[in-house]
Structure formats: structure tokens, C-alpha cells
Backbone as JSON Lines, residues from 0, in Angstrom:
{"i":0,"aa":"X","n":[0.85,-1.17,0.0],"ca":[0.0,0.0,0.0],"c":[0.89,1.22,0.0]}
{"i":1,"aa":"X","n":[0.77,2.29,-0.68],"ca":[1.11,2.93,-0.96],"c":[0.4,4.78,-0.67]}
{"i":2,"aa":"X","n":[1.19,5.87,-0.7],"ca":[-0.02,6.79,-0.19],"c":[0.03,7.73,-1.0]}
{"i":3,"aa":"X","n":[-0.55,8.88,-0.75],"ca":[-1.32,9.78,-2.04],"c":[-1.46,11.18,-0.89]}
{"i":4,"aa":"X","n":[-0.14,12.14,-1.46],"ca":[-0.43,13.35,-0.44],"c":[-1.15,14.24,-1.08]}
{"i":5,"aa":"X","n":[-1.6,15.22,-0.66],"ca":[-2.48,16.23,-1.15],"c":[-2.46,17.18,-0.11]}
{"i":6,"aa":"X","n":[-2.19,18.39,-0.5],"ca":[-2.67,19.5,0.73],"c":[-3.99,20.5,0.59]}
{"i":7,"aa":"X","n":[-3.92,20.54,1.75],"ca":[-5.56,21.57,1.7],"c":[-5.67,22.81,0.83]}
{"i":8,"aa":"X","n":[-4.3,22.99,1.0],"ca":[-4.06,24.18,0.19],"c":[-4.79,23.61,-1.46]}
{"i":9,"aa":"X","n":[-4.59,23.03,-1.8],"ca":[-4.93,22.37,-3.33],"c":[-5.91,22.15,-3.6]}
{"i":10,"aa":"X","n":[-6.79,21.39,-2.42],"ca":[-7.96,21.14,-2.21],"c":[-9.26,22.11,-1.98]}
{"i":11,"aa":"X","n":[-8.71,23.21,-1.32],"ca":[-9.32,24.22,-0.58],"c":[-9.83,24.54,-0.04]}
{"i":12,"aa":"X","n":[-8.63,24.01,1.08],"ca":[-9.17,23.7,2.88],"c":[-8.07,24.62,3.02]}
{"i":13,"aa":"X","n":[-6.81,25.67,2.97],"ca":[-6.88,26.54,2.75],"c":[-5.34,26.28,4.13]}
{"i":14,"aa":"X","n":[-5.45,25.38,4.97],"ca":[-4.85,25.66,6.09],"c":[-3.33,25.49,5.4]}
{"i":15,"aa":"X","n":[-3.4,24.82,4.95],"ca":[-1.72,24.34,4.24],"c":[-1.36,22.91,4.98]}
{"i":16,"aa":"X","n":[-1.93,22.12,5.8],"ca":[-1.55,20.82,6.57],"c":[-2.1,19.74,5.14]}
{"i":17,"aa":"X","n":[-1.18,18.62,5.49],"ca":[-1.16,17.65,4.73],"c":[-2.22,16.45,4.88]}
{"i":18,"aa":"X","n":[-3.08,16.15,3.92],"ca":[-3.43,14.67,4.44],"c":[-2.99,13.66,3.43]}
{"i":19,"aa":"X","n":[-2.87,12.43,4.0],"ca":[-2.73,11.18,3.3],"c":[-3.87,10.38,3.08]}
{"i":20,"aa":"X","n":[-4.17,10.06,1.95],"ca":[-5.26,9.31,1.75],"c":[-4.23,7.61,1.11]}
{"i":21,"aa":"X","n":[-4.55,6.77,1.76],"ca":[-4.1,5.1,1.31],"c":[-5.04,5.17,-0.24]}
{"i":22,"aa":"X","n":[-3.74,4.41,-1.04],"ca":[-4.05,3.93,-2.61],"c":[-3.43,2.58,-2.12]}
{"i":23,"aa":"X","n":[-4.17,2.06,-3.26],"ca":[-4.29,0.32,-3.49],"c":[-3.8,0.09,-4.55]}
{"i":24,"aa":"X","n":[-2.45,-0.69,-4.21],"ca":[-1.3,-0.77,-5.57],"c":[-1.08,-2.23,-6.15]}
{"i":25,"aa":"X","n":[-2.34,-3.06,-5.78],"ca":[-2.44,-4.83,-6.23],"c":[-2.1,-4.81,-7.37]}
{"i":26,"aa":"X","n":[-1.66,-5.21,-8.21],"ca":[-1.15,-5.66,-9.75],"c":[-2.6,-6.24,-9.76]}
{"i":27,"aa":"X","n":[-3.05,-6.91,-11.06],"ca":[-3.99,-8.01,-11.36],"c":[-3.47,-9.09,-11.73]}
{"i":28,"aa":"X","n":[-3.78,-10.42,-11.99],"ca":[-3.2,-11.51,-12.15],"c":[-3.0,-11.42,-13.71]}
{"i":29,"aa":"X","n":[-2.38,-11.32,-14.5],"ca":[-2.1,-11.66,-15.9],"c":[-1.86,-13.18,-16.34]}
{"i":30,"aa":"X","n":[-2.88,-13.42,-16.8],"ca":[-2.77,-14.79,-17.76],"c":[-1.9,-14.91,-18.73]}
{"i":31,"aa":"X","n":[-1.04,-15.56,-18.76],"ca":[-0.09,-15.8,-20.05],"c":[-0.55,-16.4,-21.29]}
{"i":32,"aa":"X","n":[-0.79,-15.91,-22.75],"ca":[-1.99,-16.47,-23.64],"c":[-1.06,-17.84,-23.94]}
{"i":33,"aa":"X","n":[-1.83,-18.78,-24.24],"ca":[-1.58,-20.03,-24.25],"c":[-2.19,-20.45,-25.67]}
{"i":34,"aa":"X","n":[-1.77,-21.45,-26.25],"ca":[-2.6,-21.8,-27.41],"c":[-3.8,-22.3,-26.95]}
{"i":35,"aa":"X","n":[-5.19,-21.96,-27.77],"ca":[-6.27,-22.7,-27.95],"c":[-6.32,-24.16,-28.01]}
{"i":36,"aa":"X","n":[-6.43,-24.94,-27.19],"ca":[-6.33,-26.49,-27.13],"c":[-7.65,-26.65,-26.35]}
{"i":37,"aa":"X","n":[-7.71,-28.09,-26.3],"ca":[-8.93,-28.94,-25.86],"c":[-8.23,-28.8,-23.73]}
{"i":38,"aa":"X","n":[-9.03,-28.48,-23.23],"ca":[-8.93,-27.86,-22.23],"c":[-9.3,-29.16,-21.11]}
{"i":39,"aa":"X","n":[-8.4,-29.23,-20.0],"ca":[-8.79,-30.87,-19.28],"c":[-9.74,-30.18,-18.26]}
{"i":40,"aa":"X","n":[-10.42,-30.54,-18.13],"ca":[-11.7,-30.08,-17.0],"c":[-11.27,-30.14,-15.9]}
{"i":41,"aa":"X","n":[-10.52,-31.55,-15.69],"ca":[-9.99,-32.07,-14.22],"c":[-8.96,-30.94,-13.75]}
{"i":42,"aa":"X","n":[-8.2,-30.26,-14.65],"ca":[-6.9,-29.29,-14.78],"c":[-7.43,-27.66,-13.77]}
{"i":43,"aa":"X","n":[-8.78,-27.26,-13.95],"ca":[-8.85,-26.19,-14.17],"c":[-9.34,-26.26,-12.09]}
{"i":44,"aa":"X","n":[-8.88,-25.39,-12.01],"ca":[-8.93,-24.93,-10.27],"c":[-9.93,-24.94,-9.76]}
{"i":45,"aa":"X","n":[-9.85,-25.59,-8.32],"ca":[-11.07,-26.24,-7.62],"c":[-10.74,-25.49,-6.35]}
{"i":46,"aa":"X","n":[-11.99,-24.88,-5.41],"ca":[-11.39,-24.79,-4.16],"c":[-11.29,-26.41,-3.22]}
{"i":47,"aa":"X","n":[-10.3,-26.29,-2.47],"ca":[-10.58,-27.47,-1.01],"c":[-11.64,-28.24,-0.96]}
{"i":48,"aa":"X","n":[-11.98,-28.99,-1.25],"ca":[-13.01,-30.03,-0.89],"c":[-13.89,-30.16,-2.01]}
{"i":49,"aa":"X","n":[-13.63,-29.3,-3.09],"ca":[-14.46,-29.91,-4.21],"c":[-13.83,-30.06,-5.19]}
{"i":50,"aa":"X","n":[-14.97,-31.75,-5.79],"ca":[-14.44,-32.54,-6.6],"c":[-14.02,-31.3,-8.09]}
{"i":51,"aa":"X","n":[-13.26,-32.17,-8.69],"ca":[-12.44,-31.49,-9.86],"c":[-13.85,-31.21,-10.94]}
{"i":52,"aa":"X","n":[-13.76,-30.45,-11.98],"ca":[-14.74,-30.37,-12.83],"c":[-14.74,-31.32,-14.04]}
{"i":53,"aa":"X","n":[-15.81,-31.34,-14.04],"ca":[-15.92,-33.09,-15.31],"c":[-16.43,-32.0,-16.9]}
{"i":54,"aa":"X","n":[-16.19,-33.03,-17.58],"ca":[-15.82,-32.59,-19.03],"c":[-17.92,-32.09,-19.21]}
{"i":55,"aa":"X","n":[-18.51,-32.96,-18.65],"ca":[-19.9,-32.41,-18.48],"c":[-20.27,-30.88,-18.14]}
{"i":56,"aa":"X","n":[-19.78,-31.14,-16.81],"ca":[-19.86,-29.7,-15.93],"c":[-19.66,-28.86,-16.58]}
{"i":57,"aa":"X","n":[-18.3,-28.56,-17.6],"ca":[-17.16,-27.48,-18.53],"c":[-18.11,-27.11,-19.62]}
{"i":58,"aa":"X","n":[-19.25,-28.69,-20.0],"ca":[-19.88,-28.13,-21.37],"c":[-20.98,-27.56,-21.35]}
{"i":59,"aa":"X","n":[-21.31,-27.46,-19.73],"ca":[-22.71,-27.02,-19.55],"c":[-22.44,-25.23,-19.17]}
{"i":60,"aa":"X","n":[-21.12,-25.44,-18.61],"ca":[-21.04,-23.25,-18.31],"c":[-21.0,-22.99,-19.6]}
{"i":61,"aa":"X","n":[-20.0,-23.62,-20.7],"ca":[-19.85,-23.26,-21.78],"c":[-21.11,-22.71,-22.79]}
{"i":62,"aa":"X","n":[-22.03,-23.66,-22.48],"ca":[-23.2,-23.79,-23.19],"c":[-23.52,-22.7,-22.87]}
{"i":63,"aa":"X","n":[-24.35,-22.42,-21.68],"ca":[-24.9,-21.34,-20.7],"c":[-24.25,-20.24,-21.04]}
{"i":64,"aa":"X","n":[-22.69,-19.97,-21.18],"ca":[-22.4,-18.84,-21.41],"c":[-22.18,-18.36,-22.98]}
{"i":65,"aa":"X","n":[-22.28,-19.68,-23.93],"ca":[-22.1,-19.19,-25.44],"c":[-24.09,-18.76,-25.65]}
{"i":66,"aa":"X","n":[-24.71,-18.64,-24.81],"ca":[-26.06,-19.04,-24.77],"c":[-26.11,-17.38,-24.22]}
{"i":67,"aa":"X","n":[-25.21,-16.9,-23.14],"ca":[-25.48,-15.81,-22.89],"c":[-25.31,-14.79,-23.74]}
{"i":68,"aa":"X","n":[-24.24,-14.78,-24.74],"ca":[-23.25,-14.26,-25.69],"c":[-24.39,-13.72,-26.81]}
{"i":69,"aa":"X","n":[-25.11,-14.82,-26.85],"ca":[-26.18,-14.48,-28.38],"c":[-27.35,-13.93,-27.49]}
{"i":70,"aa":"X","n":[-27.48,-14.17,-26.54],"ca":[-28.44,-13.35,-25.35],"c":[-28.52,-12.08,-25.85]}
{"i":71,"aa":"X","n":[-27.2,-11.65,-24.93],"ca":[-27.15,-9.87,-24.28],"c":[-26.63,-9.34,-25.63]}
{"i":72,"aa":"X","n":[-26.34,-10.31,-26.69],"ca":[-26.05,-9.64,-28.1],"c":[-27.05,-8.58,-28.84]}
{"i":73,"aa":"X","n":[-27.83,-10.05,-28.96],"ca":[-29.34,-9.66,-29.04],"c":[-29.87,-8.01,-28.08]}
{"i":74,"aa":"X","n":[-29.68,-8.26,-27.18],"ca":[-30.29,-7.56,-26.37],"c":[-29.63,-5.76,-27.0]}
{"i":75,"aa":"X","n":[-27.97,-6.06,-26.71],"ca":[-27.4,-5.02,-26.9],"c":[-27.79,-4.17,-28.47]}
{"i":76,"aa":"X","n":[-28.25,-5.13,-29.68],"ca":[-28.72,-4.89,-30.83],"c":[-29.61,-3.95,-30.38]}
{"i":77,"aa":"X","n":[-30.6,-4.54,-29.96],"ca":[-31.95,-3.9,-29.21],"c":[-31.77,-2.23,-29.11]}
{"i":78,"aa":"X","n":[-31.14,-2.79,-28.19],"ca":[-30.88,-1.48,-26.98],"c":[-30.08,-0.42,-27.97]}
{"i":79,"aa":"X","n":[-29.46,-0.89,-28.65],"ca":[-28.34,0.39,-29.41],"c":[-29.59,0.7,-30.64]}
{"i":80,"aa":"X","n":[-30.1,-0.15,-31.29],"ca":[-31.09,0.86,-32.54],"c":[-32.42,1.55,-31.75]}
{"i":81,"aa":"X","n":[-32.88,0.86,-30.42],"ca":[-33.45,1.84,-29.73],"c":[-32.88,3.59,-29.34]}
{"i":82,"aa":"X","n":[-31.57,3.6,-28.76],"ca":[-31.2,4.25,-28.98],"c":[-30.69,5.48,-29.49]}
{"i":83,"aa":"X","n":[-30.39,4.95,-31.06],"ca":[-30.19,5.08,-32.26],"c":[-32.01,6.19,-32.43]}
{"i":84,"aa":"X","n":[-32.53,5.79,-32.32],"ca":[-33.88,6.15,-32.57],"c":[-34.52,7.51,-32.02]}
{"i":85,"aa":"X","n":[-34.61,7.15,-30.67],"ca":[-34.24,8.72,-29.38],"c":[-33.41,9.28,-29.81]}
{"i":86,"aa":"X","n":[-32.17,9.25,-29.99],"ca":[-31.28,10.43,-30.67],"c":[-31.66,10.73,-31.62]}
{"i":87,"aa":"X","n":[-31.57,9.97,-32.78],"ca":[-32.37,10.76,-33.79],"c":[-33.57,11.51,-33.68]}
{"i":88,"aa":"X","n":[-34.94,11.48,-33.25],"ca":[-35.72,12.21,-33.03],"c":[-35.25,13.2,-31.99]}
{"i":89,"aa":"X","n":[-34.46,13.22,-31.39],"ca":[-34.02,14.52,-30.32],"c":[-35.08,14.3,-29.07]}
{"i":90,"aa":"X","n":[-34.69,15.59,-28.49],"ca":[-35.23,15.85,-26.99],"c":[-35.93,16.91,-27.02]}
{"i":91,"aa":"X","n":[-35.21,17.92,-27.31],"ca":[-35.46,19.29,-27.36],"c":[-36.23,19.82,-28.81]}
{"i":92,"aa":"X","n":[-37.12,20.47,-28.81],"ca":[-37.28,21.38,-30.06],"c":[-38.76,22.37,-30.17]}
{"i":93,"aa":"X","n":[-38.65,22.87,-30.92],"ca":[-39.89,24.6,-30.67],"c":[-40.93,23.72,-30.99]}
{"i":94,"aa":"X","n":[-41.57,24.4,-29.6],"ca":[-42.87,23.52,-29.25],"c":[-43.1,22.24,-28.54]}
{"i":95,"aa":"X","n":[-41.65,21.93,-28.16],"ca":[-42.07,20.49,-27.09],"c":[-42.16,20.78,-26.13]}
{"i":96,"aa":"X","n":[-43.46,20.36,-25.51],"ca":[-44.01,20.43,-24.1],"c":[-42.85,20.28,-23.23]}
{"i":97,"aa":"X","n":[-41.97,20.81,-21.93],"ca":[-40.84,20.31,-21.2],"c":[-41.36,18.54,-20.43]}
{"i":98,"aa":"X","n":[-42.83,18.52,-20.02],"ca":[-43.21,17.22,-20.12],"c":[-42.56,16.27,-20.82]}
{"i":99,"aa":"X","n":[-42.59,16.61,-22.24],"ca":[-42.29,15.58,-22.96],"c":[-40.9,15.36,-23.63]}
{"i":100,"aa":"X","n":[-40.15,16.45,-22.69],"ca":[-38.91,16.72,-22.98],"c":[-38.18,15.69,-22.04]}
{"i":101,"aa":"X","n":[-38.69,16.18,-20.69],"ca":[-38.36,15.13,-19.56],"c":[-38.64,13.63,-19.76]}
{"i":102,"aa":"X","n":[-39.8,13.46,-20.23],"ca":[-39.77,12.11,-20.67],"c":[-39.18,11.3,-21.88]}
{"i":103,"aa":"X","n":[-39.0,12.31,-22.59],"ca":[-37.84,11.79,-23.43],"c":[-36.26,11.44,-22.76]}
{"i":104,"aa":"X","n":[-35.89,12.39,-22.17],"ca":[-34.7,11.93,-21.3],"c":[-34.49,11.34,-20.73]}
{"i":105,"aa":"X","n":[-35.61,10.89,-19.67],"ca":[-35.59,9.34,-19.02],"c":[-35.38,8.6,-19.58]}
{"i":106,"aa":"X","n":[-36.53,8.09,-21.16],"ca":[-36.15,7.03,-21.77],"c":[-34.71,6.84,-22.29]}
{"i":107,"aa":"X","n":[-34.45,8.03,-22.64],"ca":[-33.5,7.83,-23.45],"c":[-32.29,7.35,-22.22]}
{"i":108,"aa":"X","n":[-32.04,7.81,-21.07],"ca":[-31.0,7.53,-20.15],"c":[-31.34,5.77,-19.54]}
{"i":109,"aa":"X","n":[-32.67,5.71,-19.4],"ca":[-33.32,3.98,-19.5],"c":[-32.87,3.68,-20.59]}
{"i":110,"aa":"X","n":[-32.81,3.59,-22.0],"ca":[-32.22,2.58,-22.44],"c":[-30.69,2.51,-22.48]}
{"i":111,"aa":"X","n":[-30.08,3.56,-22.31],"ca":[-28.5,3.78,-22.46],"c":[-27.84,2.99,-21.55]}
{"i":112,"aa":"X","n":[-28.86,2.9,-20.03],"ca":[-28.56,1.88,-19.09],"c":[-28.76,0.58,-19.32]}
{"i":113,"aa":"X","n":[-29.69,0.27,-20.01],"ca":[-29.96,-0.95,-20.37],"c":[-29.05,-1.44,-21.75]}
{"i":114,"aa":"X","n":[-28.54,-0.39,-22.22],"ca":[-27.6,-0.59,-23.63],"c":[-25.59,-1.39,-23.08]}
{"i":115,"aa":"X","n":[-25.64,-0.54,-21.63],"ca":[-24.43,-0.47,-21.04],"c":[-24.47,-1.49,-20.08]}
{"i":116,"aa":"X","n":[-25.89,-1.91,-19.71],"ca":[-26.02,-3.14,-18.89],"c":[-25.62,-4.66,-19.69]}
{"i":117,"aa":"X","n":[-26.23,-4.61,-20.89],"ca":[-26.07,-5.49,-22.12],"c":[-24.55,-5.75,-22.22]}
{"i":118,"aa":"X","n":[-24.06,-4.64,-22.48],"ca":[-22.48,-4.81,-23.0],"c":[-21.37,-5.2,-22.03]}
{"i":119,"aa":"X","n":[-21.82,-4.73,-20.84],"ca":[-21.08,-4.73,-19.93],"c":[-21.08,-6.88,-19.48]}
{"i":120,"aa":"X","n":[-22.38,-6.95,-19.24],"ca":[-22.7,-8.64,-19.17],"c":[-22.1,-9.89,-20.52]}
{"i":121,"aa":"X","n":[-22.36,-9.1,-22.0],"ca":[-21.84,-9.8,-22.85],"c":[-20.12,-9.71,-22.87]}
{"i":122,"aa":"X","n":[-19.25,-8.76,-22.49],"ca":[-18.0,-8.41,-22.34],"c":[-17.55,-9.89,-21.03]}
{"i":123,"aa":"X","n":[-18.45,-9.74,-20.23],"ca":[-18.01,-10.71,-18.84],"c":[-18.41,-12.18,-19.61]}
{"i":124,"aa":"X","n":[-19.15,-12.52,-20.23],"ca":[-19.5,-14.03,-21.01],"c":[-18.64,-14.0,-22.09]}
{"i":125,"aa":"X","n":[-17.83,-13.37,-23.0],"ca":[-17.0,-13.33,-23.78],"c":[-15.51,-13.78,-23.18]}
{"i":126,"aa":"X","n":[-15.38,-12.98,-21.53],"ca":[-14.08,-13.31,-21.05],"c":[-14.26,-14.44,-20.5]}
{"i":127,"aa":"X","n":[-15.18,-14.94,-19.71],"ca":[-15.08,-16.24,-19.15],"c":[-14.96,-17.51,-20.05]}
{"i":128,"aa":"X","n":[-15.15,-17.35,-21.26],"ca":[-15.25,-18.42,-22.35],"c":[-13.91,-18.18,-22.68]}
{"i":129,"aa":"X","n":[-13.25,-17.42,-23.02],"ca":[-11.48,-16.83,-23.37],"c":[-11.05,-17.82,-22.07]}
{"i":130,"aa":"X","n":[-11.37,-17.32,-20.78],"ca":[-10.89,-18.16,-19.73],"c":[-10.49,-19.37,-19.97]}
{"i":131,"aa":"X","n":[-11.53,-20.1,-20.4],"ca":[-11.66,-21.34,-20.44],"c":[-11.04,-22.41,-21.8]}
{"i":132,"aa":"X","n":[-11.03,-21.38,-22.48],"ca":[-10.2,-21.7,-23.79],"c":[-8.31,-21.69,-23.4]}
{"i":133,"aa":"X","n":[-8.27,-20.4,-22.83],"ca":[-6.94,-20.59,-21.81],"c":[-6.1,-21.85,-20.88]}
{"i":134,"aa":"X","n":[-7.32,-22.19,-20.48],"ca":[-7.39,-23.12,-18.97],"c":[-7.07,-22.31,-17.78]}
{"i":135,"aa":"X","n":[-7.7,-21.36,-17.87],"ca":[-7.32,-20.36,-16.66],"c":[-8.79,-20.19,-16.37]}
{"i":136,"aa":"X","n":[-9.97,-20.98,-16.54],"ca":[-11.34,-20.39,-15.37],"c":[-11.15,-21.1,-13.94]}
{"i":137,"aa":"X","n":[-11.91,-20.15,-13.68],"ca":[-11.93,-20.72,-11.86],"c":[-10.85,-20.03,-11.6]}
{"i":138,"aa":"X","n":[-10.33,-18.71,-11.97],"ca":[-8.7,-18.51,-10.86],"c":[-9.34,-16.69,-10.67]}
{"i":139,"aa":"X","n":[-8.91,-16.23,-9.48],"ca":[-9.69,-14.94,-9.2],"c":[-8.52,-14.14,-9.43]}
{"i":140,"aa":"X","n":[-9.41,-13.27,-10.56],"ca":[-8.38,-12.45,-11.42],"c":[-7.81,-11.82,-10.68]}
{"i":141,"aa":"X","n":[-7.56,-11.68,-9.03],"ca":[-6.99,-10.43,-8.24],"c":[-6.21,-10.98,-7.46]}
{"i":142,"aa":"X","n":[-6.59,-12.05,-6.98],"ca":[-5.81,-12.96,-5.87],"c":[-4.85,-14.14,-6.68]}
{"i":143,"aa":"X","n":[-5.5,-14.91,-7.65],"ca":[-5.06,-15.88,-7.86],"c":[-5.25,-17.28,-7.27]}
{"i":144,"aa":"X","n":[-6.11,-17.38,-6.31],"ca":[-6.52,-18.53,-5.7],"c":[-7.98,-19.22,-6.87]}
{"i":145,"aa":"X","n":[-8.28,-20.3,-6.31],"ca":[-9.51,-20.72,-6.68],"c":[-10.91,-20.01,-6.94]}
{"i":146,"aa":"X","n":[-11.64,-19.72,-7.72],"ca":[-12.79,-19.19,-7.43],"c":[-14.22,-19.81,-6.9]}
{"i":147,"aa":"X","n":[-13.72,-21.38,-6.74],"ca":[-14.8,-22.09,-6.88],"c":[-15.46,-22.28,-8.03]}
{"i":148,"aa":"X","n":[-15.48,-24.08,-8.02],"ca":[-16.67,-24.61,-8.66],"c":[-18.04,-23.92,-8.79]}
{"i":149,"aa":"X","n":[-18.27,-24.61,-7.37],"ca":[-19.76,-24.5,-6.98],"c":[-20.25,-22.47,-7.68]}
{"i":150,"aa":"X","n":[-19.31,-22.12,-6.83],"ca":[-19.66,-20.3,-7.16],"c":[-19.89,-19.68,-8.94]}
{"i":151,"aa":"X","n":[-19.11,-20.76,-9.43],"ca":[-18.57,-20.44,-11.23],"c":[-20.22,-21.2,-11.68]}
{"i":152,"aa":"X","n":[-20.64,-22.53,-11.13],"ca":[-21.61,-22.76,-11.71],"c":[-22.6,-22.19,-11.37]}
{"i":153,"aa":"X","n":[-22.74,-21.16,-10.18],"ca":[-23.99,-20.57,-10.03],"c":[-23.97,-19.31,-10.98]}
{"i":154,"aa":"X","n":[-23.03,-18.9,-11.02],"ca":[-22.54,-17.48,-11.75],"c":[-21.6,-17.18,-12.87]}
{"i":155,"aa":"X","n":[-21.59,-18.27,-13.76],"ca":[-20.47,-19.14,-14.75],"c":[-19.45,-17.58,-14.58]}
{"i":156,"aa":"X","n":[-20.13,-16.33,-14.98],"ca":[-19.48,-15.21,-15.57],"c":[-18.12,-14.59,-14.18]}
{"i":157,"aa":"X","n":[-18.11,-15.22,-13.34],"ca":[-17.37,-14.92,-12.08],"c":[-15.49,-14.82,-12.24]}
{"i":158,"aa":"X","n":[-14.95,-13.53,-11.92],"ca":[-14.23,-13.87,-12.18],"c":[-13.15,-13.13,-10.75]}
{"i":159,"aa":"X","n":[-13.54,-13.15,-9.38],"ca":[-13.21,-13.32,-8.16],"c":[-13.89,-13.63,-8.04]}
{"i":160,"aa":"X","n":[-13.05,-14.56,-6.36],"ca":[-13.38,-15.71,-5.8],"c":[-14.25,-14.47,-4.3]}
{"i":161,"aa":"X","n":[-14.83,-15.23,-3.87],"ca":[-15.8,-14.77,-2.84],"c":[-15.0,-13.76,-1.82]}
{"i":162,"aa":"X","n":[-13.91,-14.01,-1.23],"ca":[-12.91,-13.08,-0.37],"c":[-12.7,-11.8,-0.85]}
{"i":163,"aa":"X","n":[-11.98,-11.61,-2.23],"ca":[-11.86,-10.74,-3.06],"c":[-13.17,-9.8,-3.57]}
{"i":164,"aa":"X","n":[-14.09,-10.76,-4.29],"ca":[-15.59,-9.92,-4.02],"c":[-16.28,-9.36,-2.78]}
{"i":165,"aa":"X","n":[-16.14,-10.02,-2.22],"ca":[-16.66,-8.74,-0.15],"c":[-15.24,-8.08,-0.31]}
{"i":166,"aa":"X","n":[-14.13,-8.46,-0.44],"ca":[-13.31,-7.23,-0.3],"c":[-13.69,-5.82,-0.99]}
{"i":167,"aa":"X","n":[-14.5,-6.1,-2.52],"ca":[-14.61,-5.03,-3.83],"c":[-15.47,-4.17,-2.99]}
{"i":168,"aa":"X","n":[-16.53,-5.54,-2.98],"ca":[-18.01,-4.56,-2.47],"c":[-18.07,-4.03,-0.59]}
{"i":169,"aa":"X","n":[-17.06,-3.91,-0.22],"ca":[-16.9,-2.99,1.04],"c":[-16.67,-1.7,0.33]}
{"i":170,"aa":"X","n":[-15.76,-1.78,-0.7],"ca":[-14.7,-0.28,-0.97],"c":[-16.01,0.58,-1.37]}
């Protein structure tokens, strides 16, 4: 850990005393790209006490997540010529009620969320399948330990292990 000075003066708190605020200087785990090969199920990281993953198990996230891929694709299609659509007709112009100005902006910020929700989910099913083509699923991109089986099949798209995730979602 590492620290981050700043004075008030800069800030404009005006006194001239220093504070330190803690920065978080973790590297991420870098995967080394590997050739595309037929991937051993048994190979790929298990936590403590659970059994290794079977060539079944591997074809069913796979499925699920090449399943998600044409999903949120779909979806993201959606969402971007929706989009596409609200912008083109605009927000603003002589004679629109501000009613219907406002409600244009909602939608339009509703689907942009739903456009960025799409992409953001198909980006995470794109990497976990890369993962796995690697032989690097199941490893938590921050720590490097196991991510779990059990956790990967509830959430194929996972890519920290449970410690590391309550660590994220405290910050």
C-alpha cells in the first residue's frame, strides 16, 4: 500500500496541513496467452473439498455462457437501434411540451442503461469463455486462488473468488 499526499491548500481547505489518503497498488493476475487447445476439465482450479470439474460440468457453463453471448447480443442490438432512434428524433425542439422533454430523457438515459447493462454482461461471457479456452477459469483475477466450482456454476461469468468480491463490495 502505498499513499497519495495532497494538501488543503490544493484542495481548498486553505490551512496548508497535509493529508494522506491510502491507494491500493495490487497488480492483477495476468494470464499468459496459451494456445487454444482442448482444455482438461480435471486441470482447471477447484477450491478445497471440491471434486475437480468433469468434461460435463465445462460443457454445460460453456453452453450457458455461449447461450449468454447471443443473449445480451441480441439484447445489446436492441438497446443500441433503440437508442439510435431517441437520438435521432431529439429531446429538445420549438414547441415540445418540457413534459415531454423530460420524458424523453428518461427514456433515453433507460435505455443507455440498459444498452451499457447489455455490454457490460456480454463483455463478462466473452471473457469467461477466453478463460476457459486458456485453462485459466476458476482462478480470481486479483488474488489468484480458486474461485470455486460451486460459485462459477452458479454465476459461470465470475471472475473473483468470494474473499476478493466482499473485499470489492466494502470499498
Amino acid at each position: 500500500m502505498s499513499t497519495t499526499k495532497t494538501t488543503d491548500a490544493a484542495t481548498g481547505g486553505g490551512s496548508g496541513s497535509v493529508r494522506v489518503a491510502p491507494t491500493v497498488n495490487a497488480a492483477p493476475v495476468v494470464h499468459a496467452e496459451r494456445p487454444t487447445t482442448d482444455v482438461d476439465p480435471a486441470g482447471l482450479p477447484v477450491r478445497p473439498g471440491e471434486d475437480p470439474w468433469t468434461a460435463e460440468e465445462l460443457d454445460e457453463v460453456r453452453t450457458t455462457l455461449a447461450d449468454d453471448v447471443v443473449r445480451f447480443s441480441e439484447q445489446l442490438a436492441t438497446s443500441n437501434a433503440e437508442l439510435h432512434n431517441l437520438l435521432r428524433d431529439g429531446t429538445e425542439g420549438a414547441g415540445r411540451d418540457p413534459a415531454d422533454v423530460g420524458s424523453a430523457n428518461f427514456e433515453r438515459d433507460a435505455e443507455m442503461s440498459l444498452a451499457n447493462n447489455a455490454r457490460e454482461m456480454l463483455d463478462q461471457s466473452q471473457l469467461a469463455l477466453r478463460h476457459i479456452e486458456l485453462g485459466v477459469y476458476g482462478t480470481c483475477d486479483n488474488c489468484g486462488q480458486p474461485i470455486g466450482k460451486y460459485r462459477l456454476q452458479a454465476f459461470p461469468r465470475a471472475t473473483l473468488c468470494v474473499t476478493c468480491k466482499q473485499r470489492e463490495e466494502r470499498r
